[in-house]
N, CA and C atoms of all chains as a GROMACS GRO file, in nm:
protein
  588
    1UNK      N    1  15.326  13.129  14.205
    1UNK     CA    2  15.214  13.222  14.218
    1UNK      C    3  15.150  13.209  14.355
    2UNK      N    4  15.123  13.300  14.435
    2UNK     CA    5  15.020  13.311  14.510
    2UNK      C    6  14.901  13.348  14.506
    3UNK      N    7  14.800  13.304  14.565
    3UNK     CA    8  14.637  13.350  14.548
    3UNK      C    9  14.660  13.430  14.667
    4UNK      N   10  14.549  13.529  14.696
    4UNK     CA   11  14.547  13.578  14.828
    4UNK      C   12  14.412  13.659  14.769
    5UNK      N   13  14.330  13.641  14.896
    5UNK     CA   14  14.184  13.637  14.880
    5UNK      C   15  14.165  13.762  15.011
    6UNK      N   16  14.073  13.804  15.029
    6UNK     CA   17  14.047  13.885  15.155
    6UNK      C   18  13.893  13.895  15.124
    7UNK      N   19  13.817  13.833  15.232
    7UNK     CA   20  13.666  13.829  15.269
    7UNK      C   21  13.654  13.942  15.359
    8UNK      N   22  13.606  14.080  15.285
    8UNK     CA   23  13.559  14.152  15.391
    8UNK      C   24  13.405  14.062  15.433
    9UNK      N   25  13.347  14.206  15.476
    9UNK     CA   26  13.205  14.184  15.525
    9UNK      C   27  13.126  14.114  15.391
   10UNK      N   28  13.058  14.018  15.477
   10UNK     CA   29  12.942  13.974  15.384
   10UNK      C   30  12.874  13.953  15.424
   11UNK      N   31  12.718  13.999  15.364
   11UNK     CA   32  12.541  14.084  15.404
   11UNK      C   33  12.454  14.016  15.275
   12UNK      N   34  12.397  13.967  15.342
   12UNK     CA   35  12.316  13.933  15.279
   12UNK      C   36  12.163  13.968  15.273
   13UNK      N   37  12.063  13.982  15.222
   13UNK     CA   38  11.927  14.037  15.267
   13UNK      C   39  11.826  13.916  15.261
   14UNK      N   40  11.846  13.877  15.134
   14UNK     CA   41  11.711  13.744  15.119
   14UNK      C   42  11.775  13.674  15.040
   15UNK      N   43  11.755  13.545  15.008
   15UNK     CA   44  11.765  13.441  14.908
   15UNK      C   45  11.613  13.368  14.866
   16UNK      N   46  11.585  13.389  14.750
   16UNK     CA   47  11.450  13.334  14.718
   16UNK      C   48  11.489  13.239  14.616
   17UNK      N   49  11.458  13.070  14.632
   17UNK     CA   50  11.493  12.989  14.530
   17UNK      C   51  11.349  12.898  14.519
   18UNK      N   52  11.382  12.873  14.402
   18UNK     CA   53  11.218  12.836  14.315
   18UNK      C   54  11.279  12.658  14.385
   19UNK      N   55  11.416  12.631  14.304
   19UNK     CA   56  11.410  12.440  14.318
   19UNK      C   57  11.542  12.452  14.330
   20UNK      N   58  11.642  12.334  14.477
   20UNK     CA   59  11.736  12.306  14.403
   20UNK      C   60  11.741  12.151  14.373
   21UNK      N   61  11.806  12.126  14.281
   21UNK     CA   62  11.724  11.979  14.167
   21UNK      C   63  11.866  11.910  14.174
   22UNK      N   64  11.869  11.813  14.126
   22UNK     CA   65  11.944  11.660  14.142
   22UNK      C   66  12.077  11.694  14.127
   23UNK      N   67  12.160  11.676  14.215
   23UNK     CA   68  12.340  11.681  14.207
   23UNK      C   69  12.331  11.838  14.205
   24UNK      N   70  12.282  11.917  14.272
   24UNK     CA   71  12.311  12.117  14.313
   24UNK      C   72  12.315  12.126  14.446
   25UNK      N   73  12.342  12.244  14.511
   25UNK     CA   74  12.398  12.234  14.624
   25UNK      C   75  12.325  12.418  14.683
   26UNK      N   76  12.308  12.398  14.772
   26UNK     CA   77  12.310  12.581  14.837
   26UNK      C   78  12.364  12.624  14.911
   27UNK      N   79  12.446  12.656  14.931
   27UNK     CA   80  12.527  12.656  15.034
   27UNK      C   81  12.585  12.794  15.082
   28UNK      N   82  12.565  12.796  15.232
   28UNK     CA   83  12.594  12.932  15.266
   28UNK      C   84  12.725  12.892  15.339
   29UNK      N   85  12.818  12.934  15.323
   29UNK     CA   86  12.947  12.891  15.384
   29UNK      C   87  13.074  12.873  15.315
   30UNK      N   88  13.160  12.862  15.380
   30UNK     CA   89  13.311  12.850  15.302
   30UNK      C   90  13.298  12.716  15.263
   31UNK      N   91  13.413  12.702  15.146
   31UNK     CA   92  13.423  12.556  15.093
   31UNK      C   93  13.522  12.577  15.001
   32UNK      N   94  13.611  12.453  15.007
   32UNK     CA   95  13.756  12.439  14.914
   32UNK      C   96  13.705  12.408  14.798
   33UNK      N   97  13.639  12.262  14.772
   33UNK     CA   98  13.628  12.201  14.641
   33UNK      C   99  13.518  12.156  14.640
   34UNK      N  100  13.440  12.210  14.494
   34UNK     CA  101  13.265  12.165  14.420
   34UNK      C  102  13.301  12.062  14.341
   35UNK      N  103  13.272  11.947  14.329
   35UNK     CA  104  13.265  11.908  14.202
   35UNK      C  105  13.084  11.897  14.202
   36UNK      N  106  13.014  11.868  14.062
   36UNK     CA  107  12.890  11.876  14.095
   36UNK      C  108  12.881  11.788  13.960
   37UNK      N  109  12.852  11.679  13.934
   37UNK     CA  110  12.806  11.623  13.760
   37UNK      C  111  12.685  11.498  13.790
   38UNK      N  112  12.638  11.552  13.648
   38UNK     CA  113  12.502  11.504  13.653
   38UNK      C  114  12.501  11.471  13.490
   39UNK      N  115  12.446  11.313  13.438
   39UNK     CA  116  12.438  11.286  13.327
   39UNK      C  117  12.227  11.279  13.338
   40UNK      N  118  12.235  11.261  13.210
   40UNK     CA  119  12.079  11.359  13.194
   40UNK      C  120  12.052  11.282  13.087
   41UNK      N  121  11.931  11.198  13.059
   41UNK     CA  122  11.876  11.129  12.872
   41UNK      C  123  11.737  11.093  12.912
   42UNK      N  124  11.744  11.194  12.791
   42UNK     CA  125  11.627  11.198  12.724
   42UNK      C  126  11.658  11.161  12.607
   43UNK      N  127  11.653  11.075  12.546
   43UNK     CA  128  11.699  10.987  12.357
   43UNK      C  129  11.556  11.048  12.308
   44UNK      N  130  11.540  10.960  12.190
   44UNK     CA  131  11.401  10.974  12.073
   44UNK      C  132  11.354  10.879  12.121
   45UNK      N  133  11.461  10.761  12.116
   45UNK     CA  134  11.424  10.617  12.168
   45UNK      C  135  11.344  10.570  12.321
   46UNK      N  136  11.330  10.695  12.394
   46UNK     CA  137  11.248  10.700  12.530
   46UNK      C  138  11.124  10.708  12.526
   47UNK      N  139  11.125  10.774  12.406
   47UNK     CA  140  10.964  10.793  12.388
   47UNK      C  141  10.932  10.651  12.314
   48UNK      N  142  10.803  10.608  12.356
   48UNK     CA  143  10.778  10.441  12.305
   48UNK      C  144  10.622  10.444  12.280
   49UNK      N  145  10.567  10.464  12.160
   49UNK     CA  146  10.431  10.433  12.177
   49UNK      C  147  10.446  10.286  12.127
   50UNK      N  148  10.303  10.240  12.239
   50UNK     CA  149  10.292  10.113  12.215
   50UNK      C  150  10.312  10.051  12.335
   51UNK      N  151  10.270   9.938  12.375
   51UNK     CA  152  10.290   9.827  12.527
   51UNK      C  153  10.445   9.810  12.531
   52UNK      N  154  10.489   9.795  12.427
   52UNK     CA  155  10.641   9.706  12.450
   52UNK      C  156  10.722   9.780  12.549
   53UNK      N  157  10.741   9.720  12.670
   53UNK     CA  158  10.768   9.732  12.770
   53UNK      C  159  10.909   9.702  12.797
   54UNK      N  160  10.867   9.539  12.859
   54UNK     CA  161  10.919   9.388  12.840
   54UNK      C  162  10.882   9.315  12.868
   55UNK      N  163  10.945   9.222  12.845
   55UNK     CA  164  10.859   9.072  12.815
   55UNK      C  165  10.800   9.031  12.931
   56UNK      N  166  10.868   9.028  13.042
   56UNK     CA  167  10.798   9.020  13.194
   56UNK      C  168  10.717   9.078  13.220
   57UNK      N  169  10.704   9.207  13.170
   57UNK     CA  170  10.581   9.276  13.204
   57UNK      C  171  10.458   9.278  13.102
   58UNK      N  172  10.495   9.216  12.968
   58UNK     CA  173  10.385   9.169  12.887
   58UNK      C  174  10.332   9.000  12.954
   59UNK      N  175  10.375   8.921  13.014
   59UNK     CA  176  10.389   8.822  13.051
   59UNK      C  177  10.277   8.832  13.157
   60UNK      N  178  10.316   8.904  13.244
   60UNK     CA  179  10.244   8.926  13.325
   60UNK      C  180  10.117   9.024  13.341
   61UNK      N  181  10.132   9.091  13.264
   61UNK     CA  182   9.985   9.165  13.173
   61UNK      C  183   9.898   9.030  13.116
   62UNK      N  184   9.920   8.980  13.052
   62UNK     CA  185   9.856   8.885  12.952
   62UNK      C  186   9.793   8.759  13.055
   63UNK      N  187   9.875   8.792  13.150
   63UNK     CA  188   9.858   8.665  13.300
   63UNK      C  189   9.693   8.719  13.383
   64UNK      N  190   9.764   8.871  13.402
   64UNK     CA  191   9.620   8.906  13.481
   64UNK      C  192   9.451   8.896  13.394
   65UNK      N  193   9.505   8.946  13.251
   65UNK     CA  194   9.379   8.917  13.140
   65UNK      C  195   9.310   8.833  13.137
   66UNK      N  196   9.376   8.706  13.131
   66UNK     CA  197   9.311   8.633  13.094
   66UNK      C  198   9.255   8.533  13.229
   67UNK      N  199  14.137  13.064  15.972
   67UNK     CA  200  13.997  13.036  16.057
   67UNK      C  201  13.860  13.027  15.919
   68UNK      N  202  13.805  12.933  16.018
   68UNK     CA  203  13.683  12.973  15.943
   68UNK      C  204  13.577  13.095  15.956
   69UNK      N  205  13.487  13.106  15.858
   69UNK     CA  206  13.381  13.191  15.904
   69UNK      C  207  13.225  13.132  15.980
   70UNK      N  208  13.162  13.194  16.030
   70UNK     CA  209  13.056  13.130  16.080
   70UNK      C  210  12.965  13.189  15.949
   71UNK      N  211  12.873  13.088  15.971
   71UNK     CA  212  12.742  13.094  15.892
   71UNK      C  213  12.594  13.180  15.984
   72UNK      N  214  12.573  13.259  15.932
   72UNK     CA  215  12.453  13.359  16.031
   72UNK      C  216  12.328  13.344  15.966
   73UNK      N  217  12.217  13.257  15.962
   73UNK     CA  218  12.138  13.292  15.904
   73UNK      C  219  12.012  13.289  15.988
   74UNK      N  220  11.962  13.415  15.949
   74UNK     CA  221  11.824  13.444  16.074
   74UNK      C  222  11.723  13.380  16.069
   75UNK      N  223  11.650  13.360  15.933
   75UNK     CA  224  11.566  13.285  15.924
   75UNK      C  225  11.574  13.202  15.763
   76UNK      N  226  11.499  13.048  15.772
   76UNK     CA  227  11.498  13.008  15.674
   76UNK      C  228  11.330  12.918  15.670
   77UNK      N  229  11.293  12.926  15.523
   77UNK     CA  230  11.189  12.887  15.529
   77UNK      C  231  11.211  12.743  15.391
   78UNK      N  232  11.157  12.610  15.394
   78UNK     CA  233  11.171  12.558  15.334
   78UNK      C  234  11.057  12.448  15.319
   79UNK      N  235  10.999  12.492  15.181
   79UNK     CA  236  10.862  12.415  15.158
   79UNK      C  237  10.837  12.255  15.169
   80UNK      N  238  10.924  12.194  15.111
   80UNK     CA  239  10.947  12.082  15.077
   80UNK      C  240  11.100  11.996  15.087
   81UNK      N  241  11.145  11.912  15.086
   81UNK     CA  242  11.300  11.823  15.118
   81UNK      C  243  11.222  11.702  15.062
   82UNK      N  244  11.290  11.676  14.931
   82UNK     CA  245  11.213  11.539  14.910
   82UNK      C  246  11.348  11.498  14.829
   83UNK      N  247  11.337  11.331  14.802
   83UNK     CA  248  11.387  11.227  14.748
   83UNK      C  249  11.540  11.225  14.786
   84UNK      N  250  11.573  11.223  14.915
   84UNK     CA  251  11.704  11.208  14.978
   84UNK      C  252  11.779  11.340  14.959
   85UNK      N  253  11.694  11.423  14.948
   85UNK     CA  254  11.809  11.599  14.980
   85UNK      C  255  11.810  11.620  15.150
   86UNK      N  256  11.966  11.627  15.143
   86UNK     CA  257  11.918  11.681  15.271
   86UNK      C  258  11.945  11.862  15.333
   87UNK      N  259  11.912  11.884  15.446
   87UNK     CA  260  11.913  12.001  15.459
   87UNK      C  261  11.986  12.014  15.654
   88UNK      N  262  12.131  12.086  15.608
   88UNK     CA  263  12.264  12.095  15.690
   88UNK      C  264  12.233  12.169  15.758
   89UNK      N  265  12.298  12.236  15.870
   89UNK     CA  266  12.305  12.310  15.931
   89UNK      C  267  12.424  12.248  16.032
   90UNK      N  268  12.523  12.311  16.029
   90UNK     CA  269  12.681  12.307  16.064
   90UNK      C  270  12.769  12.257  15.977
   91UNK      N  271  12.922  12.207  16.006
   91UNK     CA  272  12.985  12.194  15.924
   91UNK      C  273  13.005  12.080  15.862
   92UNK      N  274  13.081  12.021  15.751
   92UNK     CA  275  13.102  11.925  15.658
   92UNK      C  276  13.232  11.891  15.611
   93UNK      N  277  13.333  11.760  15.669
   93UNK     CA  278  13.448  11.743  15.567
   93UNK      C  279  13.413  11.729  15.431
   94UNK      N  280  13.298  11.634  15.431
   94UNK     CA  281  13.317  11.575  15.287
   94UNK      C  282  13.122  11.508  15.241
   95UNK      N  283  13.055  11.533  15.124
   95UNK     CA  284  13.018  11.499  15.099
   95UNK      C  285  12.995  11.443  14.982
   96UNK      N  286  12.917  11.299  14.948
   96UNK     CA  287  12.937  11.269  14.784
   96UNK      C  288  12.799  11.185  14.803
   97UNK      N  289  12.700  11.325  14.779
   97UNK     CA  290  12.537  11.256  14.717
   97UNK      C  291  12.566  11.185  14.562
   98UNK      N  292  12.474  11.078  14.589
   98UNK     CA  293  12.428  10.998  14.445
   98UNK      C  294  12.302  10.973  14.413
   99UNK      N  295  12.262  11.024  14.315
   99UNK     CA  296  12.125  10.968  14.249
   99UNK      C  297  12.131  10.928  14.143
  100UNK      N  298  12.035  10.763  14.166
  100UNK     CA  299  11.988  10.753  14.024
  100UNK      C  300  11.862  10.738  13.993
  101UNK      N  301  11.809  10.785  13.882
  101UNK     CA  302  11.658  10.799  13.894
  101UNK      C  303  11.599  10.781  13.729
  102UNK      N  304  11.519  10.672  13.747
  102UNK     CA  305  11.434  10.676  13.617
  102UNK      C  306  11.256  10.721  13.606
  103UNK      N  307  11.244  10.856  13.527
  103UNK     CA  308  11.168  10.889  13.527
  103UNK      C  309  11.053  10.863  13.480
  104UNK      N  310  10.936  10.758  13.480
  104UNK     CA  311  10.846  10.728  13.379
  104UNK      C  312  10.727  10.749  13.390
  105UNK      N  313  10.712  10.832  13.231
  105UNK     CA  314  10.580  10.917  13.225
  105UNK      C  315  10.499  10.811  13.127
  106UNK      N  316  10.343  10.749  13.152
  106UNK     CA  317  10.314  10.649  13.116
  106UNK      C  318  10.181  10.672  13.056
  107UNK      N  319  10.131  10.656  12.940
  107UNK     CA  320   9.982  10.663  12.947
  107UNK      C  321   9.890  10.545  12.976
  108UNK      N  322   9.844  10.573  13.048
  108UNK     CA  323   9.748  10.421  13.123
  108UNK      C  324   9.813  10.410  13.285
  109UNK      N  325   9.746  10.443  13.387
  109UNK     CA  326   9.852  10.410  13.501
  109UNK      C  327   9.869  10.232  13.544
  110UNK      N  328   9.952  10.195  13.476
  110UNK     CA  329   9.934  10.054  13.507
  110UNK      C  330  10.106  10.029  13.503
  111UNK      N  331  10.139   9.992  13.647
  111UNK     CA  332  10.284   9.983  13.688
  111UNK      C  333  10.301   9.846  13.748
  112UNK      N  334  10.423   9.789  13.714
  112UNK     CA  335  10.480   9.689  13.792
  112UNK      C  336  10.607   9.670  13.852
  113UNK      N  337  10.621   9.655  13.967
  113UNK     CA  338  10.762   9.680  14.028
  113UNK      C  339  10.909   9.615  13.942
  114UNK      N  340  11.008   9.649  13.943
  114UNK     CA  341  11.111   9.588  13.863
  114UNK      C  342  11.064   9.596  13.740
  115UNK      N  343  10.947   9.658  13.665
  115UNK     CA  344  10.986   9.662  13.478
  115UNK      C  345  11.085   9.735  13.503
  116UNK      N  346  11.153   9.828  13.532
  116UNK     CA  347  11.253   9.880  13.478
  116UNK      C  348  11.367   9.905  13.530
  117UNK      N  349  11.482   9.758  13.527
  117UNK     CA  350  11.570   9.743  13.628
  117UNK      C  351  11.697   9.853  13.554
  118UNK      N  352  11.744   9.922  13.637
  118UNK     CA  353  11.908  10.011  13.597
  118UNK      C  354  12.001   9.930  13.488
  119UNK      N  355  12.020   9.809  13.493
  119UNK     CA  356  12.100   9.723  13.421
  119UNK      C  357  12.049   9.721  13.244
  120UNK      N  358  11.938   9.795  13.247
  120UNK     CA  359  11.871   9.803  13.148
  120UNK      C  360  11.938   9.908  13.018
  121UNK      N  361  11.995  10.024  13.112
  121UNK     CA  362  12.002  10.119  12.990
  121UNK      C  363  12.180  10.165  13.071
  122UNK      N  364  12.186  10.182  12.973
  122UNK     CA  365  12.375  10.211  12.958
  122UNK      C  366  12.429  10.350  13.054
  123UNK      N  367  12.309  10.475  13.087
  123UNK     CA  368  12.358  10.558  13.133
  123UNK      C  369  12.398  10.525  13.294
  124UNK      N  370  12.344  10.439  13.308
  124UNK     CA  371  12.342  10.387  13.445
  124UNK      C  372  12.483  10.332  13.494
  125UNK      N  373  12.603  10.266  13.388
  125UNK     CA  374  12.696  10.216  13.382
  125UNK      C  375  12.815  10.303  13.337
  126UNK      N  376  12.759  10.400  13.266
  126UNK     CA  377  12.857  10.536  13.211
  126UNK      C  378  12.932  10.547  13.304
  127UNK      N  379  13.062  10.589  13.276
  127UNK     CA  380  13.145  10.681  13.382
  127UNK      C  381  13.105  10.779  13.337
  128UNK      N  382  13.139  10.842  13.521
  128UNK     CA  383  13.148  11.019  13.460
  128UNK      C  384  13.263  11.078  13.472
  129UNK      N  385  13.296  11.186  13.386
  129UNK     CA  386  13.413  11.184  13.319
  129UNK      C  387  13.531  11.293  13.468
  130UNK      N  388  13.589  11.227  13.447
  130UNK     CA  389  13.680  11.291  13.589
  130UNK      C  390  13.779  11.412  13.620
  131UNK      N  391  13.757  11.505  13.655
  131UNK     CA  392  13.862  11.606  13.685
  131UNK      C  393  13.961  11.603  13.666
  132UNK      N  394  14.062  11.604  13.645
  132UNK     CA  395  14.232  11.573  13.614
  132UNK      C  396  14.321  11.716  13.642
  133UNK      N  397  14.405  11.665  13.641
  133UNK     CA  398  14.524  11.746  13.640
  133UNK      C  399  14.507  11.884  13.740
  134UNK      N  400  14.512  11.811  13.881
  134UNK     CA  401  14.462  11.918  13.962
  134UNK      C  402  14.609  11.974  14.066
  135UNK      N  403  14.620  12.122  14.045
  135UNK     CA  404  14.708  12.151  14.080
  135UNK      C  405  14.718  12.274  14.177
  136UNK      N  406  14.798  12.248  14.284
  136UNK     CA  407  14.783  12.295  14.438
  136UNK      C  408  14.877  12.422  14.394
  137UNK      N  409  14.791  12.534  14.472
  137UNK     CA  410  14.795  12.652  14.477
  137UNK      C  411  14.829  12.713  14.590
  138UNK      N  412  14.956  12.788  14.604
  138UNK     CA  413  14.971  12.816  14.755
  138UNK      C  414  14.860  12.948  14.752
  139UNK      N  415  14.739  12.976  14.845
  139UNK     CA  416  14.660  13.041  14.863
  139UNK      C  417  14.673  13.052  14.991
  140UNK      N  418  14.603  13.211  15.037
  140UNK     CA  419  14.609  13.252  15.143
  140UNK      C  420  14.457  13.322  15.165
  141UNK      N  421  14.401  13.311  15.251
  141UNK     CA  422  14.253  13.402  15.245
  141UNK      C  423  14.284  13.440  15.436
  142UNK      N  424  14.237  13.554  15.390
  142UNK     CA  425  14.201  13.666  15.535
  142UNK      C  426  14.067  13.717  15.537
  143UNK      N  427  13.988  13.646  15.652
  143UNK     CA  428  13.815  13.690  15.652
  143UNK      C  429  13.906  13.777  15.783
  144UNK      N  430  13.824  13.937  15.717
  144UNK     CA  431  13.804  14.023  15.812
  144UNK      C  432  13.716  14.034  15.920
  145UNK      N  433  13.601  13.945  15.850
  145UNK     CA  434  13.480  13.968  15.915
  145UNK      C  435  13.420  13.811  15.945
  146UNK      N  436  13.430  13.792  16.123
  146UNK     CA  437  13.396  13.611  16.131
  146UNK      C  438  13.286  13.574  16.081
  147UNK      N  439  13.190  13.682  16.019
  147UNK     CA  440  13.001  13.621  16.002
  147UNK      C  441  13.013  13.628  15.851
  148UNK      N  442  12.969  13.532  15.792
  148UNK     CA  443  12.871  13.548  15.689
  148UNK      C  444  12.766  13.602  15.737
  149UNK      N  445  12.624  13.700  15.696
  149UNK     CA  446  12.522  13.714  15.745
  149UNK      C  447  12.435  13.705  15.673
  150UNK      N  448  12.314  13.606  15.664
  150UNK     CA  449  12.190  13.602  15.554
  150UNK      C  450  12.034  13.669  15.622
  151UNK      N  451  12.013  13.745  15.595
  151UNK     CA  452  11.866  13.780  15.663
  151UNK      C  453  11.779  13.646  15.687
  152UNK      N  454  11.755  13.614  15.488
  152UNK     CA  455  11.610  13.563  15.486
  152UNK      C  456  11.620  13.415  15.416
  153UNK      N  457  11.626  13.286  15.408
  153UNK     CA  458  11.635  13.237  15.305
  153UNK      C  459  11.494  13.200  15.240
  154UNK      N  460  11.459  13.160  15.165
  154UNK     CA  461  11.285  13.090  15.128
  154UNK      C  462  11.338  13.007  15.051
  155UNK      N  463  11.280  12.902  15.020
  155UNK     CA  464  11.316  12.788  14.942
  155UNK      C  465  11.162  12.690  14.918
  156UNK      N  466  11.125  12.679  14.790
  156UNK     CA  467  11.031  12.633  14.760
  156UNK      C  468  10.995  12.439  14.750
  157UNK      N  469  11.175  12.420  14.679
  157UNK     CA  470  11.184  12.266  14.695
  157UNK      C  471  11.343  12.250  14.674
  158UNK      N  472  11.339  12.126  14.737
  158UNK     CA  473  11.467  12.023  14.760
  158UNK      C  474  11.458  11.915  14.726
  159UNK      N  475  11.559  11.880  14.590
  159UNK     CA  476  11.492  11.713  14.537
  159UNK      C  477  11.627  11.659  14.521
  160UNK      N  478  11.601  11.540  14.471
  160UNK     CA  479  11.699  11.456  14.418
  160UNK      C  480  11.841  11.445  14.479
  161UNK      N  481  11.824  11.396  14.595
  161UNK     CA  482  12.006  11.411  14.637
  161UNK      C  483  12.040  11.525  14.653
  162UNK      N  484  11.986  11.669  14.670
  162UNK     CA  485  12.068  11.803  14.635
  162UNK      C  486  12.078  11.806  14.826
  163UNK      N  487  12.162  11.916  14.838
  163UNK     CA  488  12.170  11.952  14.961
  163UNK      C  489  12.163  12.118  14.987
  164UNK      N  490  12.112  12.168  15.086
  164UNK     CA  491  12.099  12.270  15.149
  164UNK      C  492  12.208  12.286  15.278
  165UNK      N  493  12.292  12.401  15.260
  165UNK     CA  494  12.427  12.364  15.411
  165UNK      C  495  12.405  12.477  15.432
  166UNK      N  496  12.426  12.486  15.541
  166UNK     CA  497  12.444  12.651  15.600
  166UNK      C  498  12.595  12.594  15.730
  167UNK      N  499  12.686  12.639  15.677
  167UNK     CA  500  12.799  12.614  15.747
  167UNK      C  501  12.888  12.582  15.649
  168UNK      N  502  13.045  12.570  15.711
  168UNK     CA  503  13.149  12.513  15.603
  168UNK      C  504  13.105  12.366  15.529
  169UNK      N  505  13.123  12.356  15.423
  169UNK     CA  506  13.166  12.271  15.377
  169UNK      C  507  13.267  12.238  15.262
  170UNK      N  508  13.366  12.160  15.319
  170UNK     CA  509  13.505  12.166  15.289
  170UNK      C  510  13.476  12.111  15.146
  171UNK      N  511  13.421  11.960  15.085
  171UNK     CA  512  13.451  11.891  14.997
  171UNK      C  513  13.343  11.830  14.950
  172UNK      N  514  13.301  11.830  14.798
  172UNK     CA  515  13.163  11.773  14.808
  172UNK      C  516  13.200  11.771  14.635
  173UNK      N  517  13.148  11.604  14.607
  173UNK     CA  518  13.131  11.548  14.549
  173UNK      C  519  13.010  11.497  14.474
  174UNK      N  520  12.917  11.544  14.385
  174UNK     CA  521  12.804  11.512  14.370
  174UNK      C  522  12.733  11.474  14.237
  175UNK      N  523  12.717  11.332  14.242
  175UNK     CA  524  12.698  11.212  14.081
  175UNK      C  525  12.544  11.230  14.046
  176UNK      N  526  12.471  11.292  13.927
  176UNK     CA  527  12.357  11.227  13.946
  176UNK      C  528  12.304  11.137  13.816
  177UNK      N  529  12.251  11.052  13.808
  177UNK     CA  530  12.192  10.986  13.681
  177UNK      C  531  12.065  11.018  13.653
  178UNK      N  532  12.043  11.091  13.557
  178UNK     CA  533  11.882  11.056  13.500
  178UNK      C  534  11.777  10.983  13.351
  179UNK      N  535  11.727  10.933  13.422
  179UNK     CA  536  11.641  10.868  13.256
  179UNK      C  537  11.516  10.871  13.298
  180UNK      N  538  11.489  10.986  13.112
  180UNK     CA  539  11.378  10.993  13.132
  180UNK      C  540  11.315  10.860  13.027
  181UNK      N  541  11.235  10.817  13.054
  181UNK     CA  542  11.085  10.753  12.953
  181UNK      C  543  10.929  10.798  12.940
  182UNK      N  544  10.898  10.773  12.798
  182UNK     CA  545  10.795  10.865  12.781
  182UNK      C  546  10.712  10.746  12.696
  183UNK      N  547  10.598  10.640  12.764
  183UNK     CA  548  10.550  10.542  12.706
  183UNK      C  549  10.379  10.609  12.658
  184UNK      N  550  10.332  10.544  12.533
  184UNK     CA  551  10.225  10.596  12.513
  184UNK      C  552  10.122  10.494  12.486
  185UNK      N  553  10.037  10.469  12.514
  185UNK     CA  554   9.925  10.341  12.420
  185UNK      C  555   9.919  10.372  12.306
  186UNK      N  556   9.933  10.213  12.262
  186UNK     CA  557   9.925  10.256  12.120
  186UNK      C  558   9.824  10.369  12.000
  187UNK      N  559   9.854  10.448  11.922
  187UNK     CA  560   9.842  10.552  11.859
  187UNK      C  561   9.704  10.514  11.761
  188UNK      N  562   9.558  10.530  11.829
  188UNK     CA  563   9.506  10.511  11.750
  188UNK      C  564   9.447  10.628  11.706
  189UNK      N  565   9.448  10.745  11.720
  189UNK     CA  566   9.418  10.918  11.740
  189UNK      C  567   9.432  10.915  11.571
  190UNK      N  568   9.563  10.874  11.505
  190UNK     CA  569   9.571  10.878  11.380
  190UNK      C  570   9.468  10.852  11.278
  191UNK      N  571   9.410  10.746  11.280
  191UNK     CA  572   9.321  10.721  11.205
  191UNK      C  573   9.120  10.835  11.208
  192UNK      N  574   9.135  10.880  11.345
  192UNK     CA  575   9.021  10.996  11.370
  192UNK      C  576   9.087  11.089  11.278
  193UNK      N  577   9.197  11.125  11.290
  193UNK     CA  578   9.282  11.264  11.204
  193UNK      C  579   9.256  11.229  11.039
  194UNK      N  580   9.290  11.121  10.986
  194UNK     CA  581   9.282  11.108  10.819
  194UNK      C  582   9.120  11.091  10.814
  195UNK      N  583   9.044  11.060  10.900
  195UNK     CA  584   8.878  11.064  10.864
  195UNK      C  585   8.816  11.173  10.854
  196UNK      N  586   8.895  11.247  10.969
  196UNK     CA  587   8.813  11.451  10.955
  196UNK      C  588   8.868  11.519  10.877
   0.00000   0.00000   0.00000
């Protein structure tokens, strides 16, 4: 198989972008290969009410208290 | 050949936490971030509570491309310009990049964790009294 591509003219007028955010790219220009990956957590288990921290940092909480 | 990159004007509010922002060309890039996010009630922080070694996403692989297979391709730019009037850009975070020019190869990892700590929950007990 062959690919065969033909770039006529390309015009552009404006680009308006709000954010680009962690591992994205903008890019005005030619380019062979994107890879782009991004792992992302948010668990249940992130959310923590309560001090429990860790112990170093209860340690040292309990250090400045008293 | 390549094409050139034309852009007349660009406006860009902000570039924060290692994004950067290109202008010419690129063999190869491979941004990395890792970032733990912590939203805390009480502002009371201490450096190193929360070392990477801590939580598993940090050690994850990420899962890899495979079976990549070469394509005889041919491209004909008629026209040497890309042309952009205007760009505006409000923000640039986390490792991302802004290029205006080729870039050939780009590689880009990011990690995130969020945490969401609260003082302990005493709101409950106002709620079963009213």
């Amino acid at each position: 198989m062959n690919f065969t591509v033909h770039n006529w003219g390309l015009n552009v007028n404006y680009i308006d972008v709000l954010g680009v955010s962690t591992s994205s790219i903008l890019l005005v220009g030619d380019t062979n290969c994107v890879k782009l990956s991004s792992q992302f957590d948010t668990p249940p288990e992130s959310y923590i009410v309560g001090a429990a921290i860790s112990d170093e940092t209860l340690q040292d909480r309990s250090e400045k208290q008293t | 050949m390549i094409r050139n990159s034309v852009v007349r004007k660009m406006k860009v509010n902000e570039n924060s936490f290692s994004s950067i922002i290109n202008i010419g060309d690129t063999v190869y890039a491979e941004p990395y971030i890792r970032a733990i996010a912590i939203q805390k009630e009480g502002a009371f922080f201490l450096p190193d509570s929360f070392p990477f070694e801590n939580y598993p996403i940090f050690s994850r692989p990420f899962p890899e491309m495979t079976g990549k297979r070469d394509l005889s391709q041919s491209h004909f730019n008629h026209h040497p310009d890309i042309l952009v009037d205007g760009i505006r850009i409000i923000g640039a975070s986390g490792s991302s990049i802004i290029h205006i020019g080729k870039l050939e190869n780009i590689d880009a990892r990011a990690r995130v964790k969020h945490i969401r700590i609260l003082e302990r929950d005493i709101s409950n007990t106002d709620h079963q009294s009213s």
